[in-house]
N, C-alpha and C positions, 0 to 999 in steps of 0.2 A: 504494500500500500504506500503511495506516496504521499507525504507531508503536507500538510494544507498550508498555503502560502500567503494565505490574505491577511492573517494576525500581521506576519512578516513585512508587508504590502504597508500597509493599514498605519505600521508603526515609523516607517520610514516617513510618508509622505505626514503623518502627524509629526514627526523631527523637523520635515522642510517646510512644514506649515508653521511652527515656532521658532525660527530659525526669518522667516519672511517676515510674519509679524513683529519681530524684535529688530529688522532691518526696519520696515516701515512707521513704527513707533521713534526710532533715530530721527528718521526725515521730518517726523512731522517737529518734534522737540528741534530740530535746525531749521524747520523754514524761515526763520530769520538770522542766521547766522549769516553772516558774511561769506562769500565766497564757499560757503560747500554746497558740495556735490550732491547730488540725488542719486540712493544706491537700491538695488534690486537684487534677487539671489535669481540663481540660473533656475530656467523654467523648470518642472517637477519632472517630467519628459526629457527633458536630459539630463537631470539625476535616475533617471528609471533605468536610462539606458548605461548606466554606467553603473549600478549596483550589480549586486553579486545573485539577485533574486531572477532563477528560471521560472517564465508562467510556463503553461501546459497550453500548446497550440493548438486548438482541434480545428479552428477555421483560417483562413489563409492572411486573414485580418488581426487576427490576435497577437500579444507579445511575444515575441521569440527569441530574446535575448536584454542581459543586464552585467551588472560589476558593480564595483563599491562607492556609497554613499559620497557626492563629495558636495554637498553645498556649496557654492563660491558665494561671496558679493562681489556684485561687479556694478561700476555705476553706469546710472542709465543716462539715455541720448535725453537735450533739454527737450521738452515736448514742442508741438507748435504752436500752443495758445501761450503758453506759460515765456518758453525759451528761456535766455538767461536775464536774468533781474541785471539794474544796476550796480548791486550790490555782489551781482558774481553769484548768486545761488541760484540751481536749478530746478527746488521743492515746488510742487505743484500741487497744494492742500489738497484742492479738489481729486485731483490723480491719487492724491495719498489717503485718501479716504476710502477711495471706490476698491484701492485695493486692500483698505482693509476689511472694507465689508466682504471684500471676494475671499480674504483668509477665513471671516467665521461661516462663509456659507460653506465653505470647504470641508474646516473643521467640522461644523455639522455632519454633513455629509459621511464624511470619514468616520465619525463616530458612532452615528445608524446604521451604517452597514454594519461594526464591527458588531455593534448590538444584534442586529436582527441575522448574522451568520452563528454568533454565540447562541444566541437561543435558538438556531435551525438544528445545532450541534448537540445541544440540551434536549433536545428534543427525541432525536437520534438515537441517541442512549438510551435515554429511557424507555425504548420500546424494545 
Protein backbone atom coordinates (compact mmCIF):
# COMPACT_ATOMS: atom_id res chain seq x y z
CA UNK A 1 0.00 0.00 0.00
CA UNK A 2 1.33 3.31 -0.75
CA UNK A 3 1.45 6.28 1.69
CA UNK A 4 -1.04 8.91 1.44
CA UNK A 5 0.58 12.15 0.49
CA UNK A 6 -1.97 14.85 1.09
CA UNK A 7 -1.14 15.31 5.04
CA UNK A 8 2.47 15.62 3.35
CA UNK A 9 0.88 18.04 0.55
CA UNK A 10 -1.21 19.83 2.94
CA UNK A 11 1.78 20.67 5.39
CA UNK A 12 4.08 22.07 2.88
CA UNK A 13 1.90 24.59 1.08
CA UNK A 14 0.49 25.53 4.94
CA UNK A 15 4.77 26.28 5.55
CA UNK A 16 4.43 28.47 2.16
CA UNK A 17 1.29 29.91 3.17
CA UNK A 18 3.10 31.22 6.56
CA UNK A 19 6.17 31.93 5.12
CA UNK A 20 4.00 34.51 2.31
CA UNK A 21 1.94 35.99 4.98
CA UNK A 22 4.92 36.98 7.11
CA UNK A 23 6.59 38.22 3.79
CA UNK A 24 3.20 40.23 3.14
CA UNK A 25 2.65 41.58 6.65
CA UNK A 26 6.63 43.07 6.16
CA UNK A 27 5.23 45.11 3.14
CA UNK A 28 2.49 46.36 4.58
CA UNK A 29 4.42 47.43 8.01
CA UNK A 30 7.03 49.34 5.19
CA UNK A 31 4.61 50.81 2.98
CA UNK A 32 6.02 53.99 4.15
CA UNK A 33 9.46 53.29 4.47
CA UNK A 34 11.77 54.99 2.26
CA UNK A 35 13.17 53.33 -0.42
CA UNK A 36 12.03 49.53 0.08
CA UNK A 37 11.21 47.02 -1.86
CA UNK A 38 8.03 45.08 -2.25
CA UNK A 39 8.81 41.35 -1.77
CA UNK A 40 6.83 38.06 -2.74
CA UNK A 41 7.80 34.37 -2.17
CA UNK A 42 8.12 32.13 -5.31
CA UNK A 43 4.79 30.94 -6.44
CA UNK A 44 3.46 27.47 -4.45
CA UNK A 45 3.91 25.75 -8.16
CA UNK A 46 7.35 26.14 -8.12
CA UNK A 47 7.86 25.01 -4.76
CA UNK A 48 5.67 21.98 -5.63
CA UNK A 49 7.98 21.30 -8.35
CA UNK A 50 10.91 21.37 -6.50
CA UNK A 51 9.86 19.38 -3.27
CA UNK A 52 10.67 15.80 -2.65
CA UNK A 53 6.79 14.84 -2.76
CA UNK A 54 5.63 12.16 -5.69
CA UNK A 55 1.79 12.50 -6.58
CA UNK A 56 0.31 9.36 -8.17
CA UNK A 57 -0.48 10.09 -11.92
CA UNK A 58 -3.56 8.32 -13.01
CA UNK A 59 -4.47 11.09 -15.67
CA UNK A 60 -2.01 12.73 -18.04
CA UNK A 61 -2.86 16.11 -16.32
CA UNK A 62 -1.97 15.37 -12.86
CA UNK A 63 1.45 16.00 -11.00
CA UNK A 64 4.32 13.92 -11.84
CA UNK A 65 7.16 15.18 -10.22
CA UNK A 66 8.61 17.26 -7.13
CA UNK A 67 12.17 17.91 -4.66
CA UNK A 68 12.64 19.84 -1.76
CA UNK A 69 10.93 22.73 -0.16
CA UNK A 70 12.77 25.95 -0.86
CA UNK A 71 10.66 29.14 -0.29
CA UNK A 72 12.71 32.19 -1.76
CA UNK A 73 11.79 35.83 -1.33
CA UNK A 74 12.34 37.45 -4.02
CA UNK A 75 11.11 41.13 -4.77
CA UNK A 76 8.45 41.84 -6.92
CA UNK A 77 8.37 44.08 -10.22
CA UNK A 78 6.68 47.96 -9.19
CA UNK A 79 3.15 47.26 -10.39
CA UNK A 80 1.60 49.72 -12.99
CA UNK A 81 -0.90 51.71 -10.83
CA UNK A 82 1.38 51.93 -7.95
CA UNK A 83 5.15 51.92 -9.76
CA UNK A 84 7.72 53.44 -7.78
CA UNK A 85 6.65 56.32 -5.20
CA UNK A 86 8.95 59.21 -4.77
CA UNK A 87 10.17 58.14 -1.89
CA UNK A 88 11.68 54.96 -3.72
CA UNK A 89 9.16 52.37 -2.33
CA UNK A 90 7.24 49.89 -4.28
CA UNK A 91 4.35 48.80 -1.54
CA UNK A 92 1.15 48.75 -3.03
CA UNK A 93 -1.41 48.44 0.04
CA UNK A 94 -4.17 47.72 -2.20
CA UNK A 95 -1.82 44.72 -3.82
CA UNK A 96 -0.84 43.83 -0.21
CA UNK A 97 -4.10 43.40 0.82
CA UNK A 98 -5.73 41.38 -1.96
CA UNK A 99 -2.94 39.14 -1.21
CA UNK A 100 -3.47 38.67 1.96
CA UNK A 101 -6.88 37.87 1.65
CA UNK A 102 -5.76 35.30 -1.18
CA UNK A 103 -3.29 33.70 1.83
CA UNK A 104 -6.45 33.13 4.27
CA UNK A 105 -8.66 31.83 1.46
CA UNK A 106 -5.92 29.50 0.82
CA UNK A 107 -5.29 28.73 4.24
CA UNK A 108 -8.94 27.84 4.50
CA UNK A 109 -8.99 25.95 1.86
CA UNK A 110 -5.90 23.90 2.86
CA UNK A 111 -7.31 23.35 6.15
CA UNK A 112 -10.89 21.75 4.87
CA UNK A 113 -9.55 19.44 2.91
CA UNK A 114 -7.14 18.28 5.54
CA UNK A 115 -10.36 18.11 7.70
CA UNK A 116 -12.63 16.47 5.53
CA UNK A 117 -9.76 13.80 4.15
CA UNK A 118 -9.06 13.17 8.16
CA UNK A 119 -12.52 12.23 8.66
CA UNK A 120 -12.91 10.33 5.19
CA UNK A 121 -9.88 8.22 6.86
CA UNK A 122 -11.84 8.06 10.21
CA UNK A 123 -14.38 6.85 8.67
CA UNK A 124 -12.56 4.10 6.88
CA UNK A 125 -11.46 2.56 9.90
CA UNK A 126 -14.01 2.29 11.50
CA UNK A 127 -15.94 0.11 9.27
Amino acid sequence: MQPIQLFELASKQAEWLSVRQSVVAGNIANANTPGFKAKDVTPFQAVLETTGIRMAATQPGHFTDASEMASRVVETKPSDEIGVQESGNTVGLAEELMKQGQVKREFDMNAGLVKAFHRMMLMTVRR
